[in-house]
Residue frames as qw, qx, qy, qz and C-alpha x, y, z in Angstrom:
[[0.000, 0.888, 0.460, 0.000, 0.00, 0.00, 0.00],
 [0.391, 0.047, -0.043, 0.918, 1.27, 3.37, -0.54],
 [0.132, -0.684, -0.418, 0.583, 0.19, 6.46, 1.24],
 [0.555, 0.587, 0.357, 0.469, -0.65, 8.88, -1.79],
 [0.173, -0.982, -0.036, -0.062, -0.32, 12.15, 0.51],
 [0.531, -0.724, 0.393, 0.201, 3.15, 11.26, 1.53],
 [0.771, 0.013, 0.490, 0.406, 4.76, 10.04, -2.12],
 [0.050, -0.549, 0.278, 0.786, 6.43, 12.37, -4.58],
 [0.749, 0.435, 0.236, -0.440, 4.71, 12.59, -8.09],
 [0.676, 0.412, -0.588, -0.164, 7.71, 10.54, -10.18],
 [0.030, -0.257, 0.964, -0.066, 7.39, 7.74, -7.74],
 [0.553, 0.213, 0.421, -0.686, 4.37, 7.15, -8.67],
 [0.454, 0.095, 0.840, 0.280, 3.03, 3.78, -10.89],
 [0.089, 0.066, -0.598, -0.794, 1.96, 4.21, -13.80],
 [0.612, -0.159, -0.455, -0.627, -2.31, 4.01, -14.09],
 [0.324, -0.020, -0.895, 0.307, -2.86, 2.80, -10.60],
 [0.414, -0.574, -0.674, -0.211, -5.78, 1.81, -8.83],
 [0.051, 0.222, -0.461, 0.857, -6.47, 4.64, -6.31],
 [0.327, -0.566, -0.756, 0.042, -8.61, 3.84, -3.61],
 [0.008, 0.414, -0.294, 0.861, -10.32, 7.13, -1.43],
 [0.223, -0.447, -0.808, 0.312, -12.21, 6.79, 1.60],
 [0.269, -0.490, -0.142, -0.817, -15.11, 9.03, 1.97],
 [0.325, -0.177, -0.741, 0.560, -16.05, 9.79, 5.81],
 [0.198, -0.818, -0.304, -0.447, -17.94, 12.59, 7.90],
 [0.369, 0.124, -0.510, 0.767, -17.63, 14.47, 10.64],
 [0.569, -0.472, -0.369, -0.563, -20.84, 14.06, 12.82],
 [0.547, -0.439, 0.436, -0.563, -21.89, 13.44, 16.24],
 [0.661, -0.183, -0.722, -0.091, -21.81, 9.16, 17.22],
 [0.758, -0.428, -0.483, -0.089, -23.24, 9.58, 20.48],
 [0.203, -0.929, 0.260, -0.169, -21.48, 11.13, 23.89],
 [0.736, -0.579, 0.340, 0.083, -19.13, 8.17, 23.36],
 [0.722, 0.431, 0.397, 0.368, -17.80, 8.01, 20.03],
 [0.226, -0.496, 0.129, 0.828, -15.43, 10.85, 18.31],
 [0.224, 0.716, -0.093, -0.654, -16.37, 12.91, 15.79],
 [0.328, 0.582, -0.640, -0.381, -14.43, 11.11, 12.91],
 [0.644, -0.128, 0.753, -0.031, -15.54, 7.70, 13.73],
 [0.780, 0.569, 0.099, -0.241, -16.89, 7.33, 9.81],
 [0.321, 0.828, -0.461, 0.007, -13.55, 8.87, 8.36],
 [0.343, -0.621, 0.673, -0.210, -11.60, 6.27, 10.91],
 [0.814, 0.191, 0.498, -0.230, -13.40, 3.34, 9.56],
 [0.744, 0.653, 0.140, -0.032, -13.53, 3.92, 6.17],
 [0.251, 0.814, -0.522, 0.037, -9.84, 4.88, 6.01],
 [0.548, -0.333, 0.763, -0.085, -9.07, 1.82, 8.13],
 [0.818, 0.398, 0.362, -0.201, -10.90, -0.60, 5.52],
 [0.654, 0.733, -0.185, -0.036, -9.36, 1.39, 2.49],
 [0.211, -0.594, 0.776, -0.017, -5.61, 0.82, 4.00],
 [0.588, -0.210, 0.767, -0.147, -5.96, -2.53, 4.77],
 [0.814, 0.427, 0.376, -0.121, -7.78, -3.72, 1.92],
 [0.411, 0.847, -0.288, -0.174, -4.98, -1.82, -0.28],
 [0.233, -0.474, 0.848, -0.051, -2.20, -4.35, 1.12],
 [0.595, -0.072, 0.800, -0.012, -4.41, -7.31, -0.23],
 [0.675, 0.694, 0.145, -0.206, -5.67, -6.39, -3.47],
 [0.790, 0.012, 0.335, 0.514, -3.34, -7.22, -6.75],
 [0.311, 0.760, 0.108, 0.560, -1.48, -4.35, -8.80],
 [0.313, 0.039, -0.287, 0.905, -0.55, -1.08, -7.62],
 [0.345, -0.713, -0.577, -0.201, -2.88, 0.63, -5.16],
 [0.227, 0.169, -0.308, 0.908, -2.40, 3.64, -3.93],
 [0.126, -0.739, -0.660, 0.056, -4.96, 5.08, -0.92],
 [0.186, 0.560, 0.186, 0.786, -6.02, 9.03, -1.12],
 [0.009, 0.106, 0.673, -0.732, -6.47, 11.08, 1.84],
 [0.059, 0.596, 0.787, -0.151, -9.92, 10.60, 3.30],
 [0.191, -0.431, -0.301, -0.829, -12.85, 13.12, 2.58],
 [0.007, -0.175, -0.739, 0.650, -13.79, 13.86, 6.36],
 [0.351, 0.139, 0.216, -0.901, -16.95, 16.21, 5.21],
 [0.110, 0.416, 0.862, 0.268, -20.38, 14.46, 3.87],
 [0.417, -0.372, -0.356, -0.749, -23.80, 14.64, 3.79],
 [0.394, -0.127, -0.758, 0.504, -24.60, 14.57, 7.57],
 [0.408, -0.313, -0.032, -0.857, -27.90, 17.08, 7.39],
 [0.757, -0.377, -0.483, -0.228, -29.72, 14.44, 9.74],
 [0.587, -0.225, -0.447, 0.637, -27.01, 14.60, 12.75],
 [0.337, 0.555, 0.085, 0.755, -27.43, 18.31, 11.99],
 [0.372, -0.824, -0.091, -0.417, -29.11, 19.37, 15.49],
 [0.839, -0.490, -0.115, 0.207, -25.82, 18.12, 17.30],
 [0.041, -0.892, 0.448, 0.054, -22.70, 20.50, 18.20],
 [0.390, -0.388, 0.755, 0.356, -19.43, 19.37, 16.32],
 [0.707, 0.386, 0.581, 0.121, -21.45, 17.91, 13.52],
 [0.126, 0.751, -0.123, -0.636, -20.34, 19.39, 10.27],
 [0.545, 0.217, 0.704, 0.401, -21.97, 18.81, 6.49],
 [0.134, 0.380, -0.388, -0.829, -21.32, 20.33, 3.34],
 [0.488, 0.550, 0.210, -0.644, -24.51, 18.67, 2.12],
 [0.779, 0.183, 0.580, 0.155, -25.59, 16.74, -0.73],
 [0.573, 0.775, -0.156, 0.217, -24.92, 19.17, -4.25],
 [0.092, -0.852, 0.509, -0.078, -21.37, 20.09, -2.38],
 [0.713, -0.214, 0.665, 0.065, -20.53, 16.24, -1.54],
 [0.766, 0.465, 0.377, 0.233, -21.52, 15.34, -5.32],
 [0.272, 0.907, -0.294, 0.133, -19.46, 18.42, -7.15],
 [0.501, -0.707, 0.499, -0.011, -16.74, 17.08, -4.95],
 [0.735, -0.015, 0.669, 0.110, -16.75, 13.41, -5.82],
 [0.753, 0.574, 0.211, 0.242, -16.95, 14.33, -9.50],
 [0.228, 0.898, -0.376, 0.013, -14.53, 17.23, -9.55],
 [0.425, -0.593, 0.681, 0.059, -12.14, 14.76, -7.68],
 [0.745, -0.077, 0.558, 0.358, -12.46, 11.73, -10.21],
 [0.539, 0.823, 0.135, 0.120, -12.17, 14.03, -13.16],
 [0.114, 0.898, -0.420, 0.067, -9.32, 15.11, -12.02],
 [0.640, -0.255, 0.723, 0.055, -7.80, 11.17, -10.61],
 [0.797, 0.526, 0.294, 0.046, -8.56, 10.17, -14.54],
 [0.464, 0.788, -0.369, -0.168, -5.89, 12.33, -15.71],
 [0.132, 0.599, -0.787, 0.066, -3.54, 9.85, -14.22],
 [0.350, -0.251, 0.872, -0.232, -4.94, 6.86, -12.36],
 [0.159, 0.081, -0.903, -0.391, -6.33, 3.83, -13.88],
 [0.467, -0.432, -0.707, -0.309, -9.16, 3.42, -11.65],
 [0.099, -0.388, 0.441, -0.803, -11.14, 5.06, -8.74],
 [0.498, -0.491, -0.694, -0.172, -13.06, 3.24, -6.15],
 [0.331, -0.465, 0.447, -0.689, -14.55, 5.23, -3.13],
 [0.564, -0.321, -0.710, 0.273, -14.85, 3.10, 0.52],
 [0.293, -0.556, -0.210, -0.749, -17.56, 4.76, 1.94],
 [0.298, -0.067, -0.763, 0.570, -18.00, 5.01, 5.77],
 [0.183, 0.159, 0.320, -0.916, -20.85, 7.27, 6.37],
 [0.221, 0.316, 0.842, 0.376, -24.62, 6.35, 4.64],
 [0.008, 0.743, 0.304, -0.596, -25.52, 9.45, 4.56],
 [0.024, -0.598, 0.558, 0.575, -23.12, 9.73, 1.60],
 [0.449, 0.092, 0.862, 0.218, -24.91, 6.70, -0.16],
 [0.369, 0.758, 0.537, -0.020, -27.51, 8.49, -2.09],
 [0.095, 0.877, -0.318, -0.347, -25.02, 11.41, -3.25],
 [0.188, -0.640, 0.650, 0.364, -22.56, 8.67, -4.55],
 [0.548, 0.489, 0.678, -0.024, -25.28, 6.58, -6.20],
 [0.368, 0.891, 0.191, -0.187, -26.11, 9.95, -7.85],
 [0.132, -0.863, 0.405, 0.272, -22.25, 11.27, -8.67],
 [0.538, -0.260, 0.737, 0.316, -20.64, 7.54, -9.48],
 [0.551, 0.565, 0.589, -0.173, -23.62, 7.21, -12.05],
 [0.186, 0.881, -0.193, -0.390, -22.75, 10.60, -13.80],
 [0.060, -0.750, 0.603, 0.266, -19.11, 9.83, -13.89],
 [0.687, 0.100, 0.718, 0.044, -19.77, 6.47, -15.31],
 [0.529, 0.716, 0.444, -0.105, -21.53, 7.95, -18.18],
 [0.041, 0.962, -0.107, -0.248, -18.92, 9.65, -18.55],
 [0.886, 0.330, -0.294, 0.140, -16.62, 7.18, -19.49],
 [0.072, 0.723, -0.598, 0.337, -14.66, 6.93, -16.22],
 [0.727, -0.071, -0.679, 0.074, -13.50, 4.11, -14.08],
 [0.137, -0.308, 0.630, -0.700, -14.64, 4.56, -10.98],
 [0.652, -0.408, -0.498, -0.399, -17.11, 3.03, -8.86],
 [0.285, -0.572, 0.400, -0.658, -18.01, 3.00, -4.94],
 [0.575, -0.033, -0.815, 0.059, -18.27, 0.27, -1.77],
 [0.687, -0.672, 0.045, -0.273, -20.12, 0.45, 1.91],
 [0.082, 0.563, -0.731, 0.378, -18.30, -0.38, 4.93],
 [0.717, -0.303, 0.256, -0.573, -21.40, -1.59, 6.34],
 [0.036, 0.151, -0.974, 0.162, -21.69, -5.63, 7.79],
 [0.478, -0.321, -0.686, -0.444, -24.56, -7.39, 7.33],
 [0.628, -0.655, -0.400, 0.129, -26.93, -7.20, 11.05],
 [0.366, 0.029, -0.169, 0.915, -24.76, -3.93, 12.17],
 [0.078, -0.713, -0.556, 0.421, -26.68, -1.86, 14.37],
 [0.287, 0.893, 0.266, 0.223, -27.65, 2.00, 12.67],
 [0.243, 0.747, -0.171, 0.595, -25.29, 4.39, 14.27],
 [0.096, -0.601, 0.508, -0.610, -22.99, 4.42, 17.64],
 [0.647, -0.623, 0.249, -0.362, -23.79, 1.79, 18.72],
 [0.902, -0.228, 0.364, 0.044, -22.25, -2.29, 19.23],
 [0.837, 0.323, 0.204, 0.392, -20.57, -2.60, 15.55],
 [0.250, 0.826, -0.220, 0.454, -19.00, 1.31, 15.60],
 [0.377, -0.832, 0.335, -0.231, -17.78, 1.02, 19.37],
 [0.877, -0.250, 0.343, 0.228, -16.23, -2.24, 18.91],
 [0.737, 0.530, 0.002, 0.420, -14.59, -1.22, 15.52],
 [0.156, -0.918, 0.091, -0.353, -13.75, 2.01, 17.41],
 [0.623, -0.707, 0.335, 0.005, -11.99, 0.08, 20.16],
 [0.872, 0.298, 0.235, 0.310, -9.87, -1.90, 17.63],
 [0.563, 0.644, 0.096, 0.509, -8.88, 1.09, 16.01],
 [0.095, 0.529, -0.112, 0.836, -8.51, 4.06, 17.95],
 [0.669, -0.397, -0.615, 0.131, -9.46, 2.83, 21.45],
 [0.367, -0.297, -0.251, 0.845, -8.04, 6.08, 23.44],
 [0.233, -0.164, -0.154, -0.946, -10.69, 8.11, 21.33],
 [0.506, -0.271, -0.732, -0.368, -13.48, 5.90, 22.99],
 [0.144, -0.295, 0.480, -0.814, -14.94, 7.35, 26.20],
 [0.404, -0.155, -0.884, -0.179, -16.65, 3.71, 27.09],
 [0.125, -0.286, -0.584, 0.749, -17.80, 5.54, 30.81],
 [0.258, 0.222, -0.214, -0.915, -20.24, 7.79, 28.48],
 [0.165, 0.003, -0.844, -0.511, -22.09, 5.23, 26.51],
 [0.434, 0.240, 0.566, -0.659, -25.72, 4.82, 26.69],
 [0.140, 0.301, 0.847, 0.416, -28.19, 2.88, 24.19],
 [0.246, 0.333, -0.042, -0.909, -30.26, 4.81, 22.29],
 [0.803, 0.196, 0.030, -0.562, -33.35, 4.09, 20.29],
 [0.208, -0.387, 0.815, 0.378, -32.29, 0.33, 18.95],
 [0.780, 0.423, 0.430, -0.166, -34.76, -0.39, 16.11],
 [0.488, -0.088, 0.500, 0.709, -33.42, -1.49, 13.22],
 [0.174, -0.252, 0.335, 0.891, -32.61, 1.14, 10.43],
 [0.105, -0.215, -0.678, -0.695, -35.56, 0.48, 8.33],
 [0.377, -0.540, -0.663, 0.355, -37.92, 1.35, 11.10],
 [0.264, -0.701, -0.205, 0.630, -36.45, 4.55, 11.96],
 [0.373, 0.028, 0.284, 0.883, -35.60, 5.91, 8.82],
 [0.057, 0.796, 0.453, 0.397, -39.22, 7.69, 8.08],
 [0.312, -0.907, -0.250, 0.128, -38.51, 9.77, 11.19],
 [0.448, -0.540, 0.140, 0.698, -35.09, 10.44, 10.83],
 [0.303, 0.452, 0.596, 0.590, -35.99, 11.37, 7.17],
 [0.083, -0.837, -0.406, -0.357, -38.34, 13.96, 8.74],
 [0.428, -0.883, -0.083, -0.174, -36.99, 15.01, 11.73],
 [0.263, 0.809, -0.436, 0.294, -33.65, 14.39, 11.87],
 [0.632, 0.021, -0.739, 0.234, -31.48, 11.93, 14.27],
 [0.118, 0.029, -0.745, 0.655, -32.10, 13.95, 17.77],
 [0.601, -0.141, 0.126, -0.777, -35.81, 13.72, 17.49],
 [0.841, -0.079, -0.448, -0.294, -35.63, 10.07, 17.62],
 [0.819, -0.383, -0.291, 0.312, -32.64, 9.50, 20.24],
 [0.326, -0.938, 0.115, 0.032, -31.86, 12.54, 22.35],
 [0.713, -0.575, 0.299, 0.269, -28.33, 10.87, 22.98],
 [0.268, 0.654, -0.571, -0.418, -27.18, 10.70, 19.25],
 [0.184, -0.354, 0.917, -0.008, -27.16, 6.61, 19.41],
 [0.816, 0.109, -0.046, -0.566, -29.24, 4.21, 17.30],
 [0.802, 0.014, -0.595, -0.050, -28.40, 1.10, 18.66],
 [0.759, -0.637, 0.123, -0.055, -26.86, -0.30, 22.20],
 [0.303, 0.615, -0.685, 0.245, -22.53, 0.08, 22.35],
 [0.722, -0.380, 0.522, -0.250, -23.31, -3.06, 25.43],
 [0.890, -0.009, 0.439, 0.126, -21.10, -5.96, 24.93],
 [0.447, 0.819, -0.350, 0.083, -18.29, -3.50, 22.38],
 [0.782, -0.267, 0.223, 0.517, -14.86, -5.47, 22.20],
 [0.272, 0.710, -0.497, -0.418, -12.05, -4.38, 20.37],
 [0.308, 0.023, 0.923, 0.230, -11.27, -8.81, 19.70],
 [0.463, 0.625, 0.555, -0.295, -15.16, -7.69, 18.20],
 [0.050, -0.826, 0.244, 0.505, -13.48, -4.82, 16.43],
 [0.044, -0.540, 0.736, 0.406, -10.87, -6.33, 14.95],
 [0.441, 0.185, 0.865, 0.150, -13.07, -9.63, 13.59],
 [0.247, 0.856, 0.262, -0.372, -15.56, -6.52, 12.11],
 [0.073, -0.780, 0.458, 0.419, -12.57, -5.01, 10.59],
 [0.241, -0.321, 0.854, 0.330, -11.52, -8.02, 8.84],
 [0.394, 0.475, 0.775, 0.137, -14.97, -9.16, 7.24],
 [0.329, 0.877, -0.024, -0.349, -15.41, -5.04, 6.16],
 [0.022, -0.715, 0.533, 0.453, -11.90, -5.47, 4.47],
 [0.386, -0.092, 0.909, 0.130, -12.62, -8.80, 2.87],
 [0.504, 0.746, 0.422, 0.106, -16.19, -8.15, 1.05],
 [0.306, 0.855, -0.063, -0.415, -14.49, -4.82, 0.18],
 [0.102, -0.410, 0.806, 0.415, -11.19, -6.89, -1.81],
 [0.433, 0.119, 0.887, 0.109, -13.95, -9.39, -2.92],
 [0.385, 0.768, 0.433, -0.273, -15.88, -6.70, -4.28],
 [0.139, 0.818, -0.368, -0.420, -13.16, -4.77, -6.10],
 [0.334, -0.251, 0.867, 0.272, -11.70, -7.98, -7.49],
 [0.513, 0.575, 0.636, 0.047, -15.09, -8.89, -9.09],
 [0.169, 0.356, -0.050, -0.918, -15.99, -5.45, -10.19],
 [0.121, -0.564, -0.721, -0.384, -19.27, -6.02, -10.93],
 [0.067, -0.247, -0.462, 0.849, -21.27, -3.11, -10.39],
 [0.273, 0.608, 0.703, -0.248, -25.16, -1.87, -10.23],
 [0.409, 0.678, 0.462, 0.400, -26.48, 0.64, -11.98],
 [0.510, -0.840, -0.142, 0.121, -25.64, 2.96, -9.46],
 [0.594, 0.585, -0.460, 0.305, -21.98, 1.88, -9.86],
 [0.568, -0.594, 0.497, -0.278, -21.80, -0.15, -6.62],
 [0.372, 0.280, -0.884, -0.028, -19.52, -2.91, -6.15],
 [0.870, -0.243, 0.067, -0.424, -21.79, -5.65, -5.38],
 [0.530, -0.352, 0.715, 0.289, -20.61, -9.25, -4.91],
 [0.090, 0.246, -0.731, -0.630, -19.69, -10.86, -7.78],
 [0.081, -0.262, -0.896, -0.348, -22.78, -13.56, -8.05],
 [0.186, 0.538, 0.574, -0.589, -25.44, -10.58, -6.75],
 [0.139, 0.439, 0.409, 0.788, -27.70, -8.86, -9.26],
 [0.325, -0.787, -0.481, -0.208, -29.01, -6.15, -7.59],
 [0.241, 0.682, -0.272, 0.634, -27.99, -3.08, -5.49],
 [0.812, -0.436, -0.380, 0.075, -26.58, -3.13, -2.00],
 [0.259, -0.916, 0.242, -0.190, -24.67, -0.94, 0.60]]
């Protein structure tokens, strides 16, 4: 893996797969930091870059999203779906002049409907790019069991486990009408849609390893939706 911020621009390969995490920078609850998305999704892209074949180079994360639903919590801060999408396209138009392929490793699903909308474009456009979730299949909605355990894995001194409290824990498809309308602190005062009881980092780190695995299994296939998600290889049909 090579760190693209930190490499000079004639050691660079020739048409190489560049990978970017896209993050946020939102409230997870009074026990989670700010950057847990960004922390994820950069964790994933690393790792996965060390197992994939070719040259792969990761890009520094995109911390800012689309995070208008967190929006009634201090520290949260989104630039909002037209600003997120202008972004993502201005950035692979400009990764095409040199790199062979772009895949964003999305941490944040807030950002899923902007990169549905953006990957699409740039498809049409005749670029190689296309996008992956971080998510894990039965992962609670936000802050709570699957982020605090990845959290403790990763970055375990930003986790303030004395804080934690469970917050509304239906699952996602439940809550979304309201949070659609009203936004995430009219459903759970605390910022937390799920329960951080029973977070490991040993949880973490098994979490960590099945996000980094569909994402290599997904980039390897490259099969993607109409959207221009990487799905697996024997799905037909779209999927976070």
């Amino acid at each position: 893996m090579a760190d693209l911020a930190h490499e000079v621009w004639p050691a660079l390969p020739t048409r190489p797969l560049v990978l970017v995490p896209v993050g946020s920078t939102e409230q997870h609850g009074p026990h989670l930091p700010l950057d847990t998305d960004s922390v994820i999704a950069r964790a994933v892209a690393d790792h996965a870059s060390r197992l994939l074949p070719g040259e792969v180079l990761v890009a520094p994360t995109l911390s800012y999203g689309a995070s208008g639903e967190h929006a009634h919590f201090p520290g949260t801060v989104s630039i909002g779906h037209e600003a997120l999408s202008t972004v993502l396209v201005e950035l692979v138009r400009s990764l095409s002049l040199w790199a062979g392929q772009v895949v964003f490793v999305n941490g944040h699903g807030g950002n899923a409907a902007t990169l549905d909308r953006a990957v699409a474009q740039l498809r049409a456009e005749g670029h190689e790019v296309a996008w992956t979730g971080c998510g894990v299949p039965g992962g609670d909605a936000h802050a709570g069991r699957t982020e605090t355990s990845l959290m403790l894995h990763l970055a375990p001194r930003s986790v303030r486990l004395d804080a934690a409290v469970a917050g509304d824990t239906r699952p996602i498809a439940a809550l979304m009408p309201d949070l659609v309308a009203h936004g995430v602190r009219a459903v759970s005062p605390s910022g937390v849609l799920g329960d951080p009881a029973g977070a490991s980092a040993a949880e973490g780190r098994r979490l960590l390893d099945r996000m980094v695995a569909r994402t290599v299994r997904r980039i390897c296939g490259d099969t993607v939706d109409g959207q221009g998600r990487l799905v697996e290889p024997s799905f037909r049909g779209s999927e976070a």
